[in-house]
MIVEX-549793 format. One record per residue (C-alpha): y, z, x. Coordinates in pm, whole numbers, padded with zeros to 5 digits, always signed. Layout:
YZX/...
end
This chain:
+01099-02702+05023/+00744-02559+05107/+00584-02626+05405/+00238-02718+05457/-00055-02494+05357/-00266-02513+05648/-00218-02626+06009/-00386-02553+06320/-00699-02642+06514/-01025-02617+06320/-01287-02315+06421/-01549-02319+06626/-01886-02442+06510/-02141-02092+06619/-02382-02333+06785/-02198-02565+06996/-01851-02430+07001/-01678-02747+06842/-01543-02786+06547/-01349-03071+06375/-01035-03078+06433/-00826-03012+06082/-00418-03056+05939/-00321-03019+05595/+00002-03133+05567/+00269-03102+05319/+00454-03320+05148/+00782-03328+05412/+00870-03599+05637/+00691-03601+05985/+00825-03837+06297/+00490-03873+06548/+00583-03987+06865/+00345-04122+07113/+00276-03984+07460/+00063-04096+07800/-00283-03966+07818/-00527-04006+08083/-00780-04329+07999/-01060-04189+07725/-00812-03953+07583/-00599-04011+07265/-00342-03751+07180/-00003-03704+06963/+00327-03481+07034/+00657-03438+06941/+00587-03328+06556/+00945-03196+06476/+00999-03013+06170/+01336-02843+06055/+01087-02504+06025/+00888-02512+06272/+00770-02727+06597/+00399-02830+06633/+00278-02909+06993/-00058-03102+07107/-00297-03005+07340/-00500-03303+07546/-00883-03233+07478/-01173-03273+07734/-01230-03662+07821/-01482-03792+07574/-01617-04186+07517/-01492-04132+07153/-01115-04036+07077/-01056-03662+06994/-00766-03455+06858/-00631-03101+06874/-00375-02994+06721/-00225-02582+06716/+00061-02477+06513/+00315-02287+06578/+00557-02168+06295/+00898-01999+06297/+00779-01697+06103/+00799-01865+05757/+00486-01796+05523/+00241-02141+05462/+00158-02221+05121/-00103-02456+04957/+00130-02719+04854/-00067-03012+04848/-00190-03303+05054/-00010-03580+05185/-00127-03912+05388/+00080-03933+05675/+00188-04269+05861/-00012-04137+06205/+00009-04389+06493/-00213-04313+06741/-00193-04543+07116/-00419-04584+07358/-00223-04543+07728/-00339-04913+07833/-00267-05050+07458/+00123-04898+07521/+00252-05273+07611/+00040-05485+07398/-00166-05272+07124/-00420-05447+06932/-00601-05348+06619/-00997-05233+06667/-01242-05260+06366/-01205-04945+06176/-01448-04659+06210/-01701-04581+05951/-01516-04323+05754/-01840-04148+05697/-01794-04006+06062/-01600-03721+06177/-01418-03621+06532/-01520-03362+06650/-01331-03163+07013/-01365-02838+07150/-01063-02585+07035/-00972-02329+07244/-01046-01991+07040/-00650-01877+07014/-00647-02194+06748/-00943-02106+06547/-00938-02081+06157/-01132-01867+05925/-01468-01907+05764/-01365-02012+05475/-01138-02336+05630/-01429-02369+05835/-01648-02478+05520/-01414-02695+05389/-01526-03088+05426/-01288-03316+05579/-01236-03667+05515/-01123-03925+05830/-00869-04160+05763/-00851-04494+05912/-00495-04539+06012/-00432-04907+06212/-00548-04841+06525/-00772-04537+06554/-00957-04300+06294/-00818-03941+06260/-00935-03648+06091/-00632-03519+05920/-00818-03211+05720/-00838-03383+05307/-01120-03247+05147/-01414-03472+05144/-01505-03545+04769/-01876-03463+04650/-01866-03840+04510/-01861-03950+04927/-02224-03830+04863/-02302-04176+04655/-02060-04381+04817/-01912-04532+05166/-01676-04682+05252/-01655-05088+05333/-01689-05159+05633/-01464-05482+05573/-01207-05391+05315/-01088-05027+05354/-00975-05021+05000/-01341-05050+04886/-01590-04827+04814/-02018-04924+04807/-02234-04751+04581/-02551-04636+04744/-02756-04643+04428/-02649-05012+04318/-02461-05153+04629/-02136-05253+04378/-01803-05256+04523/-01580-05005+04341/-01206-05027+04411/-01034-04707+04569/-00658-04883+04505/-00429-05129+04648/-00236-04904+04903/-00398-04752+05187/-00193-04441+05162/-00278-04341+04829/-00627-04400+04739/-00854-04246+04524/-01213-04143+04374/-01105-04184+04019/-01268-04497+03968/-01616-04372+04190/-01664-04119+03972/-01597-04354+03601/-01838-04578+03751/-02126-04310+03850/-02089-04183+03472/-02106-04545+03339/-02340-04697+03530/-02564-04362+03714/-02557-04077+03410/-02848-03954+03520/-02733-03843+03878/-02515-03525+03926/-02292-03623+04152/-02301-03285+04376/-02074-02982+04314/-01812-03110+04138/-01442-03140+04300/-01335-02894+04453/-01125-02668+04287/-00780-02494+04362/-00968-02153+04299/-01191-02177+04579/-00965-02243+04817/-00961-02643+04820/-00800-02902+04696/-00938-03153+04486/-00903-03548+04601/-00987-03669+04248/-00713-03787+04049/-00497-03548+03805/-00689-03427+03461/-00607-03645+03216/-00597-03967+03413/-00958-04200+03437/-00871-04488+03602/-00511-04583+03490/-00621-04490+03129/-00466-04125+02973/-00774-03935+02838/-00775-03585+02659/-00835-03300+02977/-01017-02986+02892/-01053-02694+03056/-01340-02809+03327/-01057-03047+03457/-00789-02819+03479/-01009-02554+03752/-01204-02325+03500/-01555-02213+03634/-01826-02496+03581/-02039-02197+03517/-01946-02191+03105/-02030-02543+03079/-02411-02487+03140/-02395-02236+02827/-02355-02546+02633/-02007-02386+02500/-01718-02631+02397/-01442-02599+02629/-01088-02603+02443/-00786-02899+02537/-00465-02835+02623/-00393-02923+02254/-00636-02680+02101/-00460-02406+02360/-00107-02542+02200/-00199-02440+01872/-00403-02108+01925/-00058-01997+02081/+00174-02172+01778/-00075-01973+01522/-00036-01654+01735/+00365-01683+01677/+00337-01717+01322/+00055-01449+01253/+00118-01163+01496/+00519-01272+01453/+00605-01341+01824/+00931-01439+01883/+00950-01811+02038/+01070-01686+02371/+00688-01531+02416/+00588-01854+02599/+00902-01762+02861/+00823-01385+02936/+00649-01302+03261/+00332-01126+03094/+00282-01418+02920/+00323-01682+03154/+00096-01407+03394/-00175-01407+03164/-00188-01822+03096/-00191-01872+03464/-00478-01610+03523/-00701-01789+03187/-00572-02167+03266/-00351-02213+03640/-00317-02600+03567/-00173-02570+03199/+00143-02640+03180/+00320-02431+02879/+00549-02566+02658/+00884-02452+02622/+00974-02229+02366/+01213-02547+02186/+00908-02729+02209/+00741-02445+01964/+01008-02417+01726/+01102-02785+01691/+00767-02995+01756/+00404-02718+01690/+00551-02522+01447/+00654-02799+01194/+00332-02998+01328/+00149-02682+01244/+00299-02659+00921/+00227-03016+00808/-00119-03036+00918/-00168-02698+00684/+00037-02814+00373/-00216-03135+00412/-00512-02940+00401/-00400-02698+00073/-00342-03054-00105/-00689-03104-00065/-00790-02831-00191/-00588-02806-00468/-00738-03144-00553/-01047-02936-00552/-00979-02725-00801/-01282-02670-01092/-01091-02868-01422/-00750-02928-01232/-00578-02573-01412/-00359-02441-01115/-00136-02194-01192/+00124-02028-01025/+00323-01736-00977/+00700-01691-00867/+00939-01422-00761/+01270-01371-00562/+01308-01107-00294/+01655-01069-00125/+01650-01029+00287/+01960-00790+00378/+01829-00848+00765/+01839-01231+00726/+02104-01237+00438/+01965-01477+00233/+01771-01519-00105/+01411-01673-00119/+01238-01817-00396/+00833-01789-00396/+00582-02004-00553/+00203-01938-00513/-00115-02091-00680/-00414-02004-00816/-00742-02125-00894/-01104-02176-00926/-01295-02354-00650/-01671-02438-00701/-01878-02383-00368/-02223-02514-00406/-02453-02539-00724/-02354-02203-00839/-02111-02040-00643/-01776-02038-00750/-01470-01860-00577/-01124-01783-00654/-00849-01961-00443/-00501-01916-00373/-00235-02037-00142/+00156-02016-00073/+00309-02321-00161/+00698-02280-00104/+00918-02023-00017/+01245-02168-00067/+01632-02046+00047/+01818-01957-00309/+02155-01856-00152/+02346-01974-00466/+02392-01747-00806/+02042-01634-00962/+02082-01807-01313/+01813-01987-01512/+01892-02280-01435/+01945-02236-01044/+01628-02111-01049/+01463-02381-01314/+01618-02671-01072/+01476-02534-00772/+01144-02473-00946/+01160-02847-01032/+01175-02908-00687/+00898-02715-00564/+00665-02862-00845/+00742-03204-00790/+00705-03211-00415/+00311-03048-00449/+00242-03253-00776/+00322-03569-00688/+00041-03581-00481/-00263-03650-00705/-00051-03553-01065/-00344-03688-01282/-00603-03463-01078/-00400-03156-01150/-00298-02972-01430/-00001-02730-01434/-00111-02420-01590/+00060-02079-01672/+00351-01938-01442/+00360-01581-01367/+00681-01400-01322/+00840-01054-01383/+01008-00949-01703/+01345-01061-01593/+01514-01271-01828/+01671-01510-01587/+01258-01592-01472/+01177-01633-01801/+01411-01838-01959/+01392-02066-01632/+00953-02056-01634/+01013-02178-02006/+01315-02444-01926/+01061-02594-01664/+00806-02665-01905/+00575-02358-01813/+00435-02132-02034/+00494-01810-01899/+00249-01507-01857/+00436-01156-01769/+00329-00969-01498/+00112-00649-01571/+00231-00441-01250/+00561-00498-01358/+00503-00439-01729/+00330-00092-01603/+00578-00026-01336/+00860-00044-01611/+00625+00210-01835/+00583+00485-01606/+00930+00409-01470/+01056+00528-01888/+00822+00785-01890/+00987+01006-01598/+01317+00863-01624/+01532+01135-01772/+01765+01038-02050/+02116+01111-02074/+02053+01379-02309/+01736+01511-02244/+01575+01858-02322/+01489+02083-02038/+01142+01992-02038/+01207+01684-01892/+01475+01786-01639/+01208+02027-01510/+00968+01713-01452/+01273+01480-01271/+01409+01810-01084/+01029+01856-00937/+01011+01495-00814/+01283+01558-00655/+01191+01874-00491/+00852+01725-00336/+01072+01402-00215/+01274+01674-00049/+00991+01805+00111/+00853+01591+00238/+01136+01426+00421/+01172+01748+00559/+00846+01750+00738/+00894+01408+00833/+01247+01423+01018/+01118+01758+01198/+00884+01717+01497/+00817+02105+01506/+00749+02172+01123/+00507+01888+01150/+00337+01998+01393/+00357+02348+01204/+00202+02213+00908/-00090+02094+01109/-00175+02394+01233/-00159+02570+00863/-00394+02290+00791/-00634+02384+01026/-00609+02701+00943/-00707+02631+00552/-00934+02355+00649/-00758+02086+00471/-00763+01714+00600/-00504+01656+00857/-00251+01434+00607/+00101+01355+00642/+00331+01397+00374/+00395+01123+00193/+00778+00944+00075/+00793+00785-00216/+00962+00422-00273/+01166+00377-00603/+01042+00039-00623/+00665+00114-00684/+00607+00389-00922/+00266+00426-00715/+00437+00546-00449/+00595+00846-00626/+00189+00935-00771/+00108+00923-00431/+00329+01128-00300/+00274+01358-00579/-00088+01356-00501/-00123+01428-00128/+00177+01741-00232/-00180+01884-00485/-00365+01822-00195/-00162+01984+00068/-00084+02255-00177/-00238+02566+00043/-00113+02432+00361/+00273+02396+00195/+00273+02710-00009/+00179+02908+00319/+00412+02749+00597/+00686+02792+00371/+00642+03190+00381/+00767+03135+00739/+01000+02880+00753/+01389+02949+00753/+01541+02638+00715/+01682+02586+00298/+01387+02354+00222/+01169+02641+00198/+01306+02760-00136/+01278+02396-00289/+00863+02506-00221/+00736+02476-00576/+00663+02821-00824/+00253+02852-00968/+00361+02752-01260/+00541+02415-01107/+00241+02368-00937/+00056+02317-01261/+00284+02138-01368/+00303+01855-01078/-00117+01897-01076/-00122+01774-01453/+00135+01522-01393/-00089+01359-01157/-00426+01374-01421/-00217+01224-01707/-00109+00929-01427/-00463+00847-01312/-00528+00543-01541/-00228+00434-01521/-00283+00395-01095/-00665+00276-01144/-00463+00060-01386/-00282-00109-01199/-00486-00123-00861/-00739-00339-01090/-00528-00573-01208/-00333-00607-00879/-00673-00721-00673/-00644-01108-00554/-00980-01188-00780/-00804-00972-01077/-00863-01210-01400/-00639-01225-01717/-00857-01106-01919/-00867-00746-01798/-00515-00665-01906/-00644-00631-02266/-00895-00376-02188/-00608-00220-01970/-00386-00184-02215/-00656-00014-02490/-00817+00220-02258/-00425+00354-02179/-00341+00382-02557/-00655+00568-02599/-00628+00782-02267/-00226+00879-02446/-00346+00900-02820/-00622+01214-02652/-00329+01365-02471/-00104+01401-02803/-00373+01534-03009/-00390+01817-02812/-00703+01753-02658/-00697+01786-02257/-00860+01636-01995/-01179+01727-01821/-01028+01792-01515/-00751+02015-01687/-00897+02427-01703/-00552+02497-01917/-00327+02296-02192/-00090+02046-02095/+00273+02299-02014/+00580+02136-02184/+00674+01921-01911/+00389+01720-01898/+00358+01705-02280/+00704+01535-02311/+00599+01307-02000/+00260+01200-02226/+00502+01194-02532/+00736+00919-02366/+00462+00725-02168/+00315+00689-02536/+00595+00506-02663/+00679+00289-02365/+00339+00177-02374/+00424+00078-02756/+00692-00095-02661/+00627-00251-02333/+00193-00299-02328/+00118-00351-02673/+00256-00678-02740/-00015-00835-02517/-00277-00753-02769/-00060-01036-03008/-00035-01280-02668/-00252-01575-02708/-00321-01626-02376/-00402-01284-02308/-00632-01273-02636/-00843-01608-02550/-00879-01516-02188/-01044-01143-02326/-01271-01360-02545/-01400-01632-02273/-01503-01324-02039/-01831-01250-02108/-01864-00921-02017/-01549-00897-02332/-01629-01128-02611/-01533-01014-02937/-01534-00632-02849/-01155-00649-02725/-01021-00802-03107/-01249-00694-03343/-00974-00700-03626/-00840-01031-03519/-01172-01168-03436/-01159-01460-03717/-00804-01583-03594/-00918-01525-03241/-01227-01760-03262/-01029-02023-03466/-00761-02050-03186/-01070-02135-02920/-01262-02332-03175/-00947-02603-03198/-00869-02550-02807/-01263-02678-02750/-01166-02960-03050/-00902-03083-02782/-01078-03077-02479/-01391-03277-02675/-01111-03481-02830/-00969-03570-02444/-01317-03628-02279/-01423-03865-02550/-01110-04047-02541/-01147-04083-02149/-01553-04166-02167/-01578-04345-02450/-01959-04184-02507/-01995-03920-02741/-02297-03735-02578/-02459-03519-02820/-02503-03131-02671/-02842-03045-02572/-03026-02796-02833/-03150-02526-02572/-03284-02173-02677/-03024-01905-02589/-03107-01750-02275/-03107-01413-02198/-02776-01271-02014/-02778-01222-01641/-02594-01052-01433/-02456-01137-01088/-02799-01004-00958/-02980-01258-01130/-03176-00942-01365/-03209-00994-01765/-03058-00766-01973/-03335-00497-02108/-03574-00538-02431/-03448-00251-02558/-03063-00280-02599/-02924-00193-02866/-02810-00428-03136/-02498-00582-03196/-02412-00637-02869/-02344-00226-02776/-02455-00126-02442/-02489+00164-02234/-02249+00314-02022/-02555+00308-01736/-02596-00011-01748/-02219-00157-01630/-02240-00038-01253/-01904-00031-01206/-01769-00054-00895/-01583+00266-00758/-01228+00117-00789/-01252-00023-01135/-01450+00335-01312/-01156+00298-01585/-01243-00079-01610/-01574-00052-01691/-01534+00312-01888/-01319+00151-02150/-01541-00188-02175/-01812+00072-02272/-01599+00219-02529/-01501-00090-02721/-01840-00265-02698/-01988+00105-02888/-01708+00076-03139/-01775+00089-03512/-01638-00322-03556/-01775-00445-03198/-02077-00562-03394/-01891-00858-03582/-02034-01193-03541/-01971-01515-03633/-02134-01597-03930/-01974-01953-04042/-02124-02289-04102/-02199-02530-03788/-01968-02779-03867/-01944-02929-03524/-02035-02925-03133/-01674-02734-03083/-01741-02500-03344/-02173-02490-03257/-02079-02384-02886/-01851-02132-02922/-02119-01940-03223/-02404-02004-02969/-02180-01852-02687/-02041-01528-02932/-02450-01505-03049/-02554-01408-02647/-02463-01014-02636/-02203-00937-02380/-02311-00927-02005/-02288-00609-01766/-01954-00517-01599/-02122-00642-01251/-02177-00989-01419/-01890-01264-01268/-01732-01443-01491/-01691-01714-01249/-02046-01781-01193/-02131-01686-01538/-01948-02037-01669/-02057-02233-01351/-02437-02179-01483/-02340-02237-01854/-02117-02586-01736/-02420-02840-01862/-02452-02648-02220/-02069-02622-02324/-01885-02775-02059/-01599-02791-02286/-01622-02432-02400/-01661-02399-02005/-01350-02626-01961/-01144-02416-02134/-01294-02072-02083/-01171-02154-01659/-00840-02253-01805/-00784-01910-01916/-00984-01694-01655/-00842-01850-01327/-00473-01715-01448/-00385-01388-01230/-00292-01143-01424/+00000-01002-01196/+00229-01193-00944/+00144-00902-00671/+00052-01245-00472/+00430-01341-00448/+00550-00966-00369/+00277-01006-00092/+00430-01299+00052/+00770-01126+00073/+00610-00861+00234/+00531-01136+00544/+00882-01280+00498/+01002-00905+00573/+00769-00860+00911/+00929-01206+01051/+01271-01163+00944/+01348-00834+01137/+01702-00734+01243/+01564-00903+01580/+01545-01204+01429/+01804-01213+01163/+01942-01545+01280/+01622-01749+01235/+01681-02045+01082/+01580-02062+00684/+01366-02381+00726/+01162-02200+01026/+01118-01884+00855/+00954-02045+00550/+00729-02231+00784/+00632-01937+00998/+00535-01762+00656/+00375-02055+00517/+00139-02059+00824/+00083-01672+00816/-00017-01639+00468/-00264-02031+00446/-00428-01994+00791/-00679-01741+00689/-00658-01918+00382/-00787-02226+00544/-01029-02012+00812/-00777-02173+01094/-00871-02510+01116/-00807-02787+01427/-00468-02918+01292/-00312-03288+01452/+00031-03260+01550/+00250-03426+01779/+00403-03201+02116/+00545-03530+02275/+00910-03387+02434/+00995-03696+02510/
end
């Protein structure tokens, strides 16, 4: 058990060589025993303690009583523990036979003795206030702090469990028992009743050396309030800044979001640096336990958050959501997880408009991955978020891969499913290097090379001293100090990377290997395979610029069209026989049988999208599109939106009951997301220049190929039928306007254009707000893999879905204050 913190005489005053007379003791018991003084003395002895014995010293005869009191301890070091009200008798030597009770002192006074120097305490005990006690018969300074709020008050001079307010002269109750009173109540009632008085300096705080005689944070007079930071001894300073300290709650959280973000394990809140660093920021905080994060703020966490993305989904411009869904396999964790994700359009203010998304589920699938394992837990999923507000929200399209098992359960659900273009392209380049079982030697050559660089570069990976070879050949050639880079046999990417940074490194690799020994260096490719590997990487280009576009998380449907033309066209060049602009020589064999098989997997694989409806409508509603994208199939096209606006006229007139007629408004001129016209002199029929898309740097294929079909020979086919009706009337009006610029967003583009078609508009976000890939789900799996580590392979399935839900919606949701319950009880 500790001891007290302080006990001893107090220090002499500089001036008069008194000082008051101070003991702080602890919490243990004490037996005071009385002893004879002379008359006008008062005195106690005999303070026995198992650690140590304290003995008193008789001061100088006085009219008033006085007390000194010196320690002495066995060796054993004092800590602040606290503050205790002792039962301290003290006896006059004529009241030993029949002692009476005097009137108690004011407790406004203090005693005061001389203290022999030996017993003196330091500067800093000697500023600390003190605050007499009126024990039965006499008044003893026992060394409590005396409160800043003793300032505005005194003490009764009846009733010692009263307090008088200077200011107003009320009596304020201090508590029923003498021995534990307190300024709880004197400080409620100077806030109440006197805002407009600072009462002092505060309490004192444990920091400075003190100890504060107010009651515990959290606690106004018998009634449990929120503390904060102030209460629990952080400067006073940051309050004047006007700056909002945080609770205990808020503090709760910060650290339950910093487990699921920065994937801490739970045991974080138990490890000395942590605990180090908590009671350095916040000393009176108490930290939860590490069950109390796993079973009470994490699921709080998580339920606050899912009740925020409802609202927003409820949000969402024309109810479409849509969704995407994968499964990823965890050979750490050993179990199966089934993603769901949704997408859509969320309007700001007057015209801004933003895409949305959020992870909605990420479900344990430890059972067999048929269709309809994966349609009933789909079901699930769906039901749980839908439920909420079903006739707000709309389900919309359902992303997946190309797997039949996802498709077959997407369409048993009652989705209408959308492939995924990163996997549709993946599969494409994937058949264009894949070697077949009987396959000429051109092709060999390209497979055999692939595997040469992969060699290579593992080489200079595993080896500390060829890497640090290479970067001194790099220097030497001035070349950028890169790393050689491994490919991953799940992204094609990864192999045109790697690829890539072997053209770049080319100097640097060709020279070290004229020195190494070891057998990679005759893997180092000939000139010839050089060319080879530097064409390879040309004829991949779109197909990466490809599918970085379409894999951004504000990619829109309709840009797989264009996608899927400009990489027909970029083949169709290559097996003419014309070459590229970056290429100084013909395509060698190799390549040529690489551009020969990429032509026909595109064929099979790509092409079929330019039949898709939904792909073919969502080309058409983007304005910067329109009818350049179909120019064939523009008639059937336009019909298919025509009866689509029919519907959604058909559905709002049902629900209205008004049949407002469309406001006749002059077309206005097309803007871009700038707010500039188009120029006077464009040329007709909707072509436009290639200067006048701005493309941004990561989409120059984008915007190249847009530029191409709106120049076409048939991109200048309009409609040209009868106005039959407003369905028909808005979608001509909208196909008259020329296309907009490549910088123009769709997004805002239908916001402004809501009050002339809003159901053209209606259906035009139906189609846009789809994601044209389900790189969203692969993402999520991604932050499934970073919390289930071999560290952590025994998480429970429930937790690790919650501690990814929280990681991929907080930034989401810009972290908001969440409610949640951290009662252990």
């Amino acid at each position: 058990m500790k001891h007290s913190a302080e006990r001893g005489s107090g220090g002499a005053s500089p001036a008069s060589g008194q000082a008051t007379a101070r003991t702080l003791w602890g919490a243990k018991k004490v037996r005071v025993c009385p002893i004879r003084l002379e008359r006008g003395t008062m005195g106690v002895g005999g303070l026995d303690e198992e650690a140590g014995c304290l003995t008193a010293e008789s001061s100088q005869p006085s009219t008033r009583s006085q007390l000194s009191v010196g320690a002495q301890t066995s060796g054993r070091s004092m800590e602040h523990a606290g503050v205790a009200v002792l039962e301290i008798q003290v006896v006059d030597s004529e009241d030993l036979d029949n002692p009476t009770s005097p009137p108690a002192t004011d407790s406004e006074e203090e005693v005061e003795e001389v203290v022999p120097s030996n017993h003196r305490l330091s500067h800093a005990a000697e500023r600390v206030p003190t605050t007499p006690i009126s024990l039965g018969v006499g008044t003893v300074a026992v060394g409590r702090p005396r409160s800043y709020i003793w300032d505005h008050f005194h003490v009764h001079t009846q009733r010692a469990t009263l307090a008088v307010c200077r200011h107003c002269g009320a009596n304020i109750s201090r508590g029923r028992d003498l021995r534990h009173l307190a300024t709880s109540g004197l400080s409620s009632h100077m806030k109440r009743h006197h805002p407009s008085i600072s009462v002092g300096g505060g309490a004192a705080s444990p920091c400075s050396g003190s100890i504060s005689t107010q009651s515990s944070p959290g606690v106004d007079g018998g009634r449990q309030t929120q503390s904060t930071l102030e209460d629990w001894g952080m400067p006073l300073a940051r309050k004047r800044t006007g700056e909002t300290l945080p609770t205990p709650q808020q503090i709760t959280q910060s650290v339950g979001e910093m487990m699921a973000l920065d994937h801490h394990p739970f045991r974080l809140v138990e490890q000395e640096g942590f605990v180090r660093l908590m009671k350095c920021l916040c000393p009176r905080y108490k930290i939860p336990s590490r069950h109390t994060f796993s079973r009470k703020v994490i699921p709080g966490l998580y339920e606050g958050c899912k009740e925020r993305i409802i609202q927003m989904l409820r949000s969402a411009m024309g109810g479409h959501i849509h969704f995407t869904s994968d499964i990823w396999s965890s050979l750490g964790g050993g179990h199966s997880y089934l993603s769901l994700t949704a997408h859509w359009w969320e309007k700001e203010g007057s015209m801004d408009t933003s895409h949305r998304w959020a992870l909605l589920a990420l479900e344990v699938v430890d059972r067999d991955h048929k269709a309809e394992t994966i349609c009933s837990y789909l079901g699930n999923m769906m039901g749980e978020w839908m439920r909420c507000r079903p006739e707000e929200m709309r389900r919309g399209f359902m992303v997946t891969d190309a797997g039949k098992n996802m498709i077959k359960a997407v369409e048993s659900a009652g989705f209408l499913n959308v492939t995924c273009m990163a996997h549709l392209l993946h599969n494409t380049v994937k058949e264009g290097l894949k070697s077949p079982e009987e396959q000429p030697a051109s092709t060999a050559n390209i497979t055999l090379l692939i595997e040469h660089c992969r060699k290579i570069a593992g080489y200079f990976h595993r080896s500390i001293k060829a890497a640090r070879q290479l970067r001194d050949r790099q220097s030497l050639e001035g070349l950028p100090q890169h790393k050689l880079l491994q490919d991953v046999s799940t992204q094609w990417n990864s192999t045109y990377k790697m690829l890539e940074r072997m053209v770049e490194q080319k100097k640097a690799v060709h020279g070290i290997s004229l020195t190494l020994v070891a057998p990679v260096s005759k893997l180092v490719p000939t000139k010839q395979e050089w060319d080879t590997i530097s064409q390879l990487v040309d004829v991949l280009k779109p197909f990466k610029h490809a599918t970085e576009t379409l894999s951004e998380s504000k990619a829109l449907l309709s840009q797989a069209v264009p996608m899927v033309l400009g990489l027909r066209r970029h083949l169709e060049r290559l097996g003419a026989g014309r070459t590229l602009d970056s290429l100084a020589e013909p395509l060698t064999p190799p390549v040529q049988e690489v551009v020969r098989r990429l032509y026909f997997a595109v064929r099979k694989r790509l092409e079929p999208l330019l039949s898709s409806k939904v792909h073919m409508l969502a080309a058409l509603c983007d304005p910067r599109l329109k009818y350049n994208v179909c120019p064939k199939d523009f008639t059937v096209c336009k019909a298919q939106l025509v009866n689509l606006v029919r519907e959604v006229f058909a559905a709002r007139v049902g629900e209205t009951g008004i049949v407002a007629p469309l406001p006749e408004m002059p077309a206005t001129p097309s803007t871009s997301a700038s707010g500039e016209s188009d120029s006077p002199g464009e040329p007709a029929g909707g072509c436009r220049r290639v200067t006048d898309l701005q493309p941004r740097p990561g989409n120059a294929f984008f915007a190249e190929t847009v530029a191409i079909l709106a120049c076409s020979e048939d991109s200048s086919l309009l409609a040209s039928a009868q106005k039959v009706d407003s369905a028909e009337c808005s979608v001509n009006r909208y196909f008259e306007e020329p296309p907009e610029i490549i910088s123009c967003d769709p997004l805002a583009y239908w916001a402004s254009r809501d009050h002339r078609w809003p159901d053209l508009s209606h259906v035009a976000r139906q189609f846009l707000s789809c994601p044209p890939t389900s790189v969203q789900s692969e993402r999520v799996f991604s932050l499934a893999g970073d919390v289930v580590t071999p560290h952590r392979s025994l998480l429970d399935p429930q937790t690790v879905e919650k501690l990814v839900f929280l990681k991929a919606n907080l930034p989401v949701l810009n972290f908001p204050d969440l409610d949640f319950d951290t009662d252990t009880s």
